[in-house]
N, CA, C and O of each residue as an XYZ file, in Angstrom:
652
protein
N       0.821     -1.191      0.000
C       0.000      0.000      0.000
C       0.871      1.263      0.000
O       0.489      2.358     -0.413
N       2.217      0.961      0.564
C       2.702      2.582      1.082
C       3.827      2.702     -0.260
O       4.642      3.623     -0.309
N       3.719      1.446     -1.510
C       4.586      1.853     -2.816
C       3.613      2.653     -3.517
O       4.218      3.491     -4.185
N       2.125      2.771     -3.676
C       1.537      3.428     -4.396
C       1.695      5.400     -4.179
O       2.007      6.348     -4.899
N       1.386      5.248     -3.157
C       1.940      6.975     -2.787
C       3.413      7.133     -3.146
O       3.642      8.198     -3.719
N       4.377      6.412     -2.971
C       5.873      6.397     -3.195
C       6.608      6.776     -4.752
O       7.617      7.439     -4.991
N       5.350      5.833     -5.975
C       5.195      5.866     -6.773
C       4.943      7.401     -7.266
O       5.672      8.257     -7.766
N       3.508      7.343     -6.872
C       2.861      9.394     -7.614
C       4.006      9.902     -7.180
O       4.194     10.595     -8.180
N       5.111     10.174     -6.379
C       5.429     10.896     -6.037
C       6.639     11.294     -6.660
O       7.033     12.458     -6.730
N       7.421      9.939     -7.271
C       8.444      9.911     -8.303
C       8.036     10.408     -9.450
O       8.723     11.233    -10.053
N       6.560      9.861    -10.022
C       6.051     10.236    -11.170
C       6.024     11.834    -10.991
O       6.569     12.488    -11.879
N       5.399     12.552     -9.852
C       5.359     14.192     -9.924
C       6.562     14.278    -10.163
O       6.802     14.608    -11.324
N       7.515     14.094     -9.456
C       9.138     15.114     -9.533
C       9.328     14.677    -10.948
O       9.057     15.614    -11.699
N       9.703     13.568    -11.608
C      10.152     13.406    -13.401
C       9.139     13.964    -14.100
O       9.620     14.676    -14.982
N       8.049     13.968    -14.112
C       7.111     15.461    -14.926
C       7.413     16.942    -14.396
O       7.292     17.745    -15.322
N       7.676     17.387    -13.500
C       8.330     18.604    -12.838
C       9.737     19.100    -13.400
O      10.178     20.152    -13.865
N      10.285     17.657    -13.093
C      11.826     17.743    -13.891
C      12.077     18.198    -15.327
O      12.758     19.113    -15.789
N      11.346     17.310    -15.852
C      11.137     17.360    -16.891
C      10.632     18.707    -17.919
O      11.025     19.137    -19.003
N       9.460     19.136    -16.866
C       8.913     20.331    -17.364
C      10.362     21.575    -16.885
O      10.653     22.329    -17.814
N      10.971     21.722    -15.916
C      12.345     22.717    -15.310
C      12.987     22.698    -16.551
O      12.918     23.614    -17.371
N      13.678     21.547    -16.706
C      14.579     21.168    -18.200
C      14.124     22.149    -19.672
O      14.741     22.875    -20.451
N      12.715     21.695    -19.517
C      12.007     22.342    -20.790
C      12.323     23.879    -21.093
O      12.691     24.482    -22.101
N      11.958     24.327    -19.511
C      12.468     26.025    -18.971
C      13.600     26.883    -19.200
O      13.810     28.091    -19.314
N      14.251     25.808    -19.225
C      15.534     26.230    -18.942
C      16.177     26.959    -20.467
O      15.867     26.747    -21.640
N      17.068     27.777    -19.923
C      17.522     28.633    -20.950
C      18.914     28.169    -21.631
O      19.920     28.623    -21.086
N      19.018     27.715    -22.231
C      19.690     26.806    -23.422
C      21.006     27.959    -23.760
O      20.933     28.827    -24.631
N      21.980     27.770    -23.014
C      23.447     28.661    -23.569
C      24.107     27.705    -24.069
O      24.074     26.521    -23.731
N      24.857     28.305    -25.066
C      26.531     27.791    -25.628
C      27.611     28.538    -25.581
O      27.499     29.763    -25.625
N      28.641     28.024    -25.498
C      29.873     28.617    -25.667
C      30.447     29.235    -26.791
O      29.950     28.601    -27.721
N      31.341     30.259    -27.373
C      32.116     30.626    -28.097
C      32.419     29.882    -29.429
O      31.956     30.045    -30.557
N      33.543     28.827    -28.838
C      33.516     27.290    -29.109
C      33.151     26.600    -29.977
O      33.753     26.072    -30.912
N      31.764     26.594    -29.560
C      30.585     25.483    -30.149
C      30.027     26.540    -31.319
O      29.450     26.077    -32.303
N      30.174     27.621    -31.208
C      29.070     28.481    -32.141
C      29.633     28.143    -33.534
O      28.979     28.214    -34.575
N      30.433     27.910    -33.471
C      30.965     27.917    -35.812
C      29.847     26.195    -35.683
O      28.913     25.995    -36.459
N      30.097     25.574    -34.993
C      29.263     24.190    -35.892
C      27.720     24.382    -35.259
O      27.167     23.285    -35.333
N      26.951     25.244    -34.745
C      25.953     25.558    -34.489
C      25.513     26.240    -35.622
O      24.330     26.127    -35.941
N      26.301     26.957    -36.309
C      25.437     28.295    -37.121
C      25.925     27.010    -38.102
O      25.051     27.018    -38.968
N      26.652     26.149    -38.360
C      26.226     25.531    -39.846
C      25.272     24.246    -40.376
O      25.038     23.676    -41.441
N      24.870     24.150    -38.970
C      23.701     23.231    -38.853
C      22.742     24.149    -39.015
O      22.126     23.916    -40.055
N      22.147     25.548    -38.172
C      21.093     26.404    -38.329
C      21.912     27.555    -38.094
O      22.745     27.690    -37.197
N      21.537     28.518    -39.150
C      21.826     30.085    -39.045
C      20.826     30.832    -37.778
O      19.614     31.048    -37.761
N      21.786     31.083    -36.868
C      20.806     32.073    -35.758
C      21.455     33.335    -35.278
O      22.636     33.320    -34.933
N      20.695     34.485    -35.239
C      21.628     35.541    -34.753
C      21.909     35.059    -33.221
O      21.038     34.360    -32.704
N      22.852     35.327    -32.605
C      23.636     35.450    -31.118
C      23.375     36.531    -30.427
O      23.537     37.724    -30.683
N      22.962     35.986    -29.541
C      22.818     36.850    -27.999
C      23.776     37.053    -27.272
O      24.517     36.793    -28.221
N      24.624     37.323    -26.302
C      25.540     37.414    -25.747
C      25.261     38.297    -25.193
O      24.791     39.288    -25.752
N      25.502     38.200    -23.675
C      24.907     38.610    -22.166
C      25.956     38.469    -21.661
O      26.281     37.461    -21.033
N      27.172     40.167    -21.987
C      28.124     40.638    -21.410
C      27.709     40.852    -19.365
O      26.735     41.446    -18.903
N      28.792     40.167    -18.592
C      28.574     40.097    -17.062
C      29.737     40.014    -16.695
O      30.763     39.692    -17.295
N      29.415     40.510    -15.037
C      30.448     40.630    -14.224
C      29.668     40.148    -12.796
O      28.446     40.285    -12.743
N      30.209     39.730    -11.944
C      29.973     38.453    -10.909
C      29.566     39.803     -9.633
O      28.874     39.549     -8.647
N      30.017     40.884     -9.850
C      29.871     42.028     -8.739
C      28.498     43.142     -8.923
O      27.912     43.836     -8.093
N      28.267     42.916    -10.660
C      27.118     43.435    -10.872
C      25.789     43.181    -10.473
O      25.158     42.210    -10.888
N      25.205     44.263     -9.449
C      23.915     43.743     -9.234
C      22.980     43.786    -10.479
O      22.037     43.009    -10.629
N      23.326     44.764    -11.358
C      22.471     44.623    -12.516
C      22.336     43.200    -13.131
O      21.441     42.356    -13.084
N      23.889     43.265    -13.886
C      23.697     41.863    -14.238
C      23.363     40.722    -13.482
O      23.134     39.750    -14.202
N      23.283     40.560    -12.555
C      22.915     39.343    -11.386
C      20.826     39.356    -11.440
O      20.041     38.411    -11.370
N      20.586     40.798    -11.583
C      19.267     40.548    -11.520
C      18.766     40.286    -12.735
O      17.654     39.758    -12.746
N      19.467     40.590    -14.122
C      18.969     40.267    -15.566
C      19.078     39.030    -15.286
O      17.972     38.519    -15.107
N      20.129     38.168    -15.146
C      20.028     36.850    -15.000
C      19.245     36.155    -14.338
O      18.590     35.176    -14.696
N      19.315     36.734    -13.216
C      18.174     35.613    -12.267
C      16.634     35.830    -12.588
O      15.744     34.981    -12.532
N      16.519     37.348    -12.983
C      14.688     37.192    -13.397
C      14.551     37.644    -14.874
O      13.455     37.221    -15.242
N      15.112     38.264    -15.824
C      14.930     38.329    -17.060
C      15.538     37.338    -17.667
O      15.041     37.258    -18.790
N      16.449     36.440    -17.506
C      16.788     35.825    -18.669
C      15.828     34.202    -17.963
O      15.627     33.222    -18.680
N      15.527     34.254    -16.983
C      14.271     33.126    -16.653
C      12.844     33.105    -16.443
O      12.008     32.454    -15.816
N      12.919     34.130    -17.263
C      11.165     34.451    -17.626
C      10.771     33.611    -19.069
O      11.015     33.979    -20.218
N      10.062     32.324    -18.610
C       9.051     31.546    -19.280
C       9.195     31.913    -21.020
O       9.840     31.296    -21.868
N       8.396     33.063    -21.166
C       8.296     33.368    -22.649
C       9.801     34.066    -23.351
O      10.033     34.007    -24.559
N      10.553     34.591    -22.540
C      11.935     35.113    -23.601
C      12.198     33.710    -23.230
O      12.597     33.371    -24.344
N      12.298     32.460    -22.417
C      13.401     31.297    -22.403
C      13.094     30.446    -23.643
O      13.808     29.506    -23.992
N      11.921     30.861    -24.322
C      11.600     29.785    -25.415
C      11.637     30.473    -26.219
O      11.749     29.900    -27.303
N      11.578     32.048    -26.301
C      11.648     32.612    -27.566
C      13.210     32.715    -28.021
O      13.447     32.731    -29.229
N      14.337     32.789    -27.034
C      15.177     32.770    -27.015
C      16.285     31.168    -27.339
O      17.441     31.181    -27.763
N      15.523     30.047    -27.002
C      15.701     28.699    -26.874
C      15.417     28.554    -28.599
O      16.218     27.818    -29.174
N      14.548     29.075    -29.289
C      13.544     28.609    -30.353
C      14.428     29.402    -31.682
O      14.774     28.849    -32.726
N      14.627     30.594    -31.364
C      15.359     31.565    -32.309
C      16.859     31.679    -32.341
O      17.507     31.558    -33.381
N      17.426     31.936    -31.062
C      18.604     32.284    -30.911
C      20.201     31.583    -30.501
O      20.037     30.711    -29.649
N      21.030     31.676    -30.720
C      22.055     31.370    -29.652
C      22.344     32.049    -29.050
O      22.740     33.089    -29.575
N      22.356     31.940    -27.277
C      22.753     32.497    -26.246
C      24.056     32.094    -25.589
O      24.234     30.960    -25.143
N      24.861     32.953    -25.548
C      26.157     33.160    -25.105
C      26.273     33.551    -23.466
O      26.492     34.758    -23.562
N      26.261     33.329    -22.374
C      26.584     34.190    -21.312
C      28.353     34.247    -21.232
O      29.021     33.213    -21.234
N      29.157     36.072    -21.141
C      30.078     36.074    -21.399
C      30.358     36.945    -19.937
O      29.859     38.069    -19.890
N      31.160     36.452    -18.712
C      31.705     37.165    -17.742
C      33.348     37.921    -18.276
O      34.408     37.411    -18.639
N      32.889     39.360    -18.095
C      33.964     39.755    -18.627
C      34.777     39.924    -17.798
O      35.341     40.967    -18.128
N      35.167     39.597    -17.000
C      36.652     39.386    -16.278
C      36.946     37.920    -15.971
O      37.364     37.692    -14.836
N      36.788     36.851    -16.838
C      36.633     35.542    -16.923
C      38.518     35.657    -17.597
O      39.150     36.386    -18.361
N      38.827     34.230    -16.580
C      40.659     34.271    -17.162
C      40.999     33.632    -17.990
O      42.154     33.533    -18.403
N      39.793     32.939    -18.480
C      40.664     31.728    -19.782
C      40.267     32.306    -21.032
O      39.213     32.921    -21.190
N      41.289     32.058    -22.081
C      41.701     31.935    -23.533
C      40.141     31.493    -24.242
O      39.570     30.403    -24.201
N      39.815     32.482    -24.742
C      38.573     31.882    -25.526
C      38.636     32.039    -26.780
O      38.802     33.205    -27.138
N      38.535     31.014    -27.836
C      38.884     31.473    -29.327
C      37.615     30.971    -29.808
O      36.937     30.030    -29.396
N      37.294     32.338    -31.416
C      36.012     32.771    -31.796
C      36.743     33.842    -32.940
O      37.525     34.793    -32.926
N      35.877     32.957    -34.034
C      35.949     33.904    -34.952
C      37.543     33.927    -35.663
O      38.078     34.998    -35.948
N      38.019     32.981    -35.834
C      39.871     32.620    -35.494
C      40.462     33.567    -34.981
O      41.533     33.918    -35.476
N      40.010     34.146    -34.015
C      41.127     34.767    -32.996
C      41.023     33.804    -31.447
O      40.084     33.119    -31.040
N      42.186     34.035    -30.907
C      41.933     33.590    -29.125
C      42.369     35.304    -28.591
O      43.270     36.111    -28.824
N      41.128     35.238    -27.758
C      40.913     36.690    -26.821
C      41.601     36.368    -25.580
O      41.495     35.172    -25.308
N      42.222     36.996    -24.801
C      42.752     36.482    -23.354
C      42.030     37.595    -22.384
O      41.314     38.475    -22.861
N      42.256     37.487    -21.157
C      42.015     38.482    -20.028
C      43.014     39.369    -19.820
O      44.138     38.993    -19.487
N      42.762     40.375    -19.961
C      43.885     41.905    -19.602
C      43.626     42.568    -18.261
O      42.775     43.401    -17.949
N      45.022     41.713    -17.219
C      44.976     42.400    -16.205
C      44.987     44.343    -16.261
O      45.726     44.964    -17.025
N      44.514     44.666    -15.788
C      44.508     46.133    -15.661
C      45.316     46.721    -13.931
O      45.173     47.871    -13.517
N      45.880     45.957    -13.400
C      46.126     46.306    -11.863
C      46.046     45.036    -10.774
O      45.963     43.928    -11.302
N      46.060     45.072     -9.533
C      45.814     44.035     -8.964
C      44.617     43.543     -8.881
O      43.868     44.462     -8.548
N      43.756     42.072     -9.076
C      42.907     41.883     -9.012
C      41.687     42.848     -9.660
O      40.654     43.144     -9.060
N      42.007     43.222    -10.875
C      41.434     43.642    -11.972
C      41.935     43.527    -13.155
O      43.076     43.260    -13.535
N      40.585     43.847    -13.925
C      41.181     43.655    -15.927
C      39.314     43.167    -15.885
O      38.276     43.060    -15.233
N      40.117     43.000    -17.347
C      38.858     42.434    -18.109
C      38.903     42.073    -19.300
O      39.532     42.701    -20.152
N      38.243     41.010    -19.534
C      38.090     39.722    -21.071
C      38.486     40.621    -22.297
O      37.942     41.721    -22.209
N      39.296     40.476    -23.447
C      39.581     41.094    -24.390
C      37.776     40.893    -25.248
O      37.085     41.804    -25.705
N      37.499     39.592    -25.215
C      35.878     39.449    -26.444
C      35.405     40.208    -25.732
O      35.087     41.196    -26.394
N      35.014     40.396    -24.089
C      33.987     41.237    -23.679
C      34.195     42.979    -24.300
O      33.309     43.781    -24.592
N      35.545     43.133    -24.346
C      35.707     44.784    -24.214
C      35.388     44.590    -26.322
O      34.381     45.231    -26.624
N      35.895     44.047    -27.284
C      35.074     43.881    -28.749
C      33.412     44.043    -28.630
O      32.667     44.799    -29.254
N      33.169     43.250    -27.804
C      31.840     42.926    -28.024
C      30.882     43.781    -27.128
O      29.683     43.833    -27.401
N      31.312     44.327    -26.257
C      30.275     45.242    -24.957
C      30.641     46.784    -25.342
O      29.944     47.721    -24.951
N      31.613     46.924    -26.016
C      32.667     48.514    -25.605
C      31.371     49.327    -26.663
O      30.663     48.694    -27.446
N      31.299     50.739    -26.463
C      30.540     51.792    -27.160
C      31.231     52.906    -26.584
O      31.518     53.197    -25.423
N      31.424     53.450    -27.683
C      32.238     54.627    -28.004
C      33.511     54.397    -26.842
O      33.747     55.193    -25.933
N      34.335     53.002    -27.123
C      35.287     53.085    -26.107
C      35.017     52.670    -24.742
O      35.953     52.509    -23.958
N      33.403     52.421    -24.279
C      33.276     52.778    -22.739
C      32.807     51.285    -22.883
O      32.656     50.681    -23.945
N      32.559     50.696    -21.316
C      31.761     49.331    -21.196
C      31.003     49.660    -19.743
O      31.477     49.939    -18.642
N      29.707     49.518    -20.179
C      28.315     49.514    -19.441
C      28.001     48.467    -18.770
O      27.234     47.879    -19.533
N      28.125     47.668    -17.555
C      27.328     46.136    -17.093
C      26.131     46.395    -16.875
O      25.744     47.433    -16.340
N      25.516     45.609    -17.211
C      25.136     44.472    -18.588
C      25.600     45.400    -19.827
O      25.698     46.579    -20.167
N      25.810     44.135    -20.255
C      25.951     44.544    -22.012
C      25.514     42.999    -22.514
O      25.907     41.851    -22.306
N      24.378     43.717    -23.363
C      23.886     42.403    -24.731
C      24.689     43.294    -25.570
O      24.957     44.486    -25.422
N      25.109     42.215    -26.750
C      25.385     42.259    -28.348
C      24.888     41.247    -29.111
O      24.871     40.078    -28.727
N      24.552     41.557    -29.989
C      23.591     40.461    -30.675
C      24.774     40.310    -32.598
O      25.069     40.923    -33.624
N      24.924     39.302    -32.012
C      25.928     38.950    -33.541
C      24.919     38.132    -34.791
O      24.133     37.201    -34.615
N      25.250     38.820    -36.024
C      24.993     37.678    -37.229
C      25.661     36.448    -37.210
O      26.432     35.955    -36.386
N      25.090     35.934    -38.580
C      25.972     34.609    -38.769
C      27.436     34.718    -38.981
O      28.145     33.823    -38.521
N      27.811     35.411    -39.431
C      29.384     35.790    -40.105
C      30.064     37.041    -38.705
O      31.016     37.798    -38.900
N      29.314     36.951    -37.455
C      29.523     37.315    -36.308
C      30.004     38.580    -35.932
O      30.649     38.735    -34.895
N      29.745     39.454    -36.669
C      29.414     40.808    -36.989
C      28.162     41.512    -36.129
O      26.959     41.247    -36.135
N      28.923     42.510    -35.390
C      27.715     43.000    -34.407
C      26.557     43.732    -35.238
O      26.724     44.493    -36.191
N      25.186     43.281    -34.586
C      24.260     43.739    -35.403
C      23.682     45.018    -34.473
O      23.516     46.194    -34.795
N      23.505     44.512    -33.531
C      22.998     45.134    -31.579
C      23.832     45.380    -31.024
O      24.887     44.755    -31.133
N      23.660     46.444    -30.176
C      24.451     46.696    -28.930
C      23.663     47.505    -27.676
O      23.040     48.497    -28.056
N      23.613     47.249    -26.403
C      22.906     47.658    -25.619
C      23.443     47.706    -24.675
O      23.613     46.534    -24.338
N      24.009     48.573    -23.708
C      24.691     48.741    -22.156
C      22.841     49.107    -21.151
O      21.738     49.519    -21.510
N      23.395     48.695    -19.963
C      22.292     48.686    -19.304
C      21.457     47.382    -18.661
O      21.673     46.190    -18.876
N      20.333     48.047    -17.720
C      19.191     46.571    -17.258
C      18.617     46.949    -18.343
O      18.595     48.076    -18.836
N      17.969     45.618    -18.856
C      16.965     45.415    -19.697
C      16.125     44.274    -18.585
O      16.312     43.249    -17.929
N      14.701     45.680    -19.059
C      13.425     44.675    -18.327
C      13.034     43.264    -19.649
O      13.420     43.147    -20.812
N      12.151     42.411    -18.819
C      11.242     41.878    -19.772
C      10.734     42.019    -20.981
O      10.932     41.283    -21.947
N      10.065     42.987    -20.924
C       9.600     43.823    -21.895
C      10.575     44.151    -22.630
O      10.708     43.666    -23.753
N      11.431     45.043    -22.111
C      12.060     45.493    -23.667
C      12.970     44.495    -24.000
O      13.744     44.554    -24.956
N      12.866     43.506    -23.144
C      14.202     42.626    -24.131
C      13.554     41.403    -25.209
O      14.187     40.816    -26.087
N      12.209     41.237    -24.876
C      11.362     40.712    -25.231
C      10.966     41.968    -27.005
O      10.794     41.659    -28.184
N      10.970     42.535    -26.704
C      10.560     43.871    -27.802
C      12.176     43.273    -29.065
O      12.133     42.851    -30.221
N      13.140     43.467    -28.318
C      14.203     43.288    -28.513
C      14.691     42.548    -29.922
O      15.051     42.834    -31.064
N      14.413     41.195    -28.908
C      14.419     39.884    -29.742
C      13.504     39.530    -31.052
O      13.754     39.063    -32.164
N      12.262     40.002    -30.347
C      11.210     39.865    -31.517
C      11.697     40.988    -32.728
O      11.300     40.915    -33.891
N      12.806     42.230    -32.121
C      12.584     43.186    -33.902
C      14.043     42.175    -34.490
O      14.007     41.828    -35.671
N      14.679     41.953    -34.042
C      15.669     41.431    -34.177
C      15.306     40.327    -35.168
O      15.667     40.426    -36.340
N      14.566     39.220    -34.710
C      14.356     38.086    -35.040
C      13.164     38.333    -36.433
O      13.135     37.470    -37.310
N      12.391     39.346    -36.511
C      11.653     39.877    -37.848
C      13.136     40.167    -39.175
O      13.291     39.771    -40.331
N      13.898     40.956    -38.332
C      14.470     42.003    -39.155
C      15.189     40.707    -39.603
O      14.659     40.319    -40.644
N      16.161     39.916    -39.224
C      16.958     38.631    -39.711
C      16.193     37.744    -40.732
O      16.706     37.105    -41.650
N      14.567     37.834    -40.335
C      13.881     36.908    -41.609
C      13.612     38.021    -42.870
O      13.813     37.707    -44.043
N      13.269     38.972    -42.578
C      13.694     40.027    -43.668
C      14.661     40.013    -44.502
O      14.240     40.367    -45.603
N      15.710     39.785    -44.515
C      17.312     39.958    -44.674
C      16.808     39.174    -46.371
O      17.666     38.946    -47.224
């Protein structure tokens, strides 16, 4: 008698699980992106961060896990999360980018400062949104709510089927 309750109860958590998994927001690496875009062409997201930013800490924890951008984003895009004071060698695009100490216990990622910098400066958060041939299309310093990142993606993702 006491395997039948034992049972529903495994069955809830692997449908729960299952459904989390579904949720979940689907990143890749640097890396992986050349044999990603030649299986499917997708513009790139990349969600410039730093581990001290409360901004970026709150895009992550509640905008980039909001339900409808995780599938619109899962469905359309490749997502990159890039910490820019991260110390290892990342190669993209045939270059390898390294980390540039700037002082003690500072610097920051050479791809982040390419890919986040405007007019020279770098904003935390920074999205950039790359083509296929990985050419910045977007650039945005700042929080981005829901909404506008949601606004975002969708002109983005029109304007690319346009093309």
């Amino acid at each position: 008698m006491l395997k039948f309750p034992i049972l529903l109860c495994f069955l809830s958590w692997v449908i729960t699980a299952g459904a989390a998994v579904r949720d979940s927001l689907i990143t890749v690496t640097f890396e992986e992106l050349a044999g990603l875009q030649q299986k499917e062409e997708r513009l790139v997201l990349v969600f410039i961060k730093t581990a001290w930013c409360r901004y970026c800490n709150a895009m992550e924890q509640h905008v980039f896990n909001h339900p409808q951008l995780v599938e619109k984003m899962n469905n359309d895009f490749y997502v990159i999360f890039l910490d820019a004071e991260v110390c290892r060698k990342i190669s993209f695009s045939g270059q390898v980018f390294s980390f540039k100490p700037a002082g003690k216990n500072t610097g920051s990622h050479e791809l982040a400062e390419k890919l986040a910098a405007v007019n020279g400066k770098i904003i935390y958060p920074a999205v950039c949104f790359l083509n296929k041939d990985n050419e910045i299309v977007f650039q945005y310093q700042g929080f981005l709510n829901k909404a506008q990142l949601m606004e975002i993606l969708t002109v983005l993702k029109q304007h690319g089927e346009n093309r």
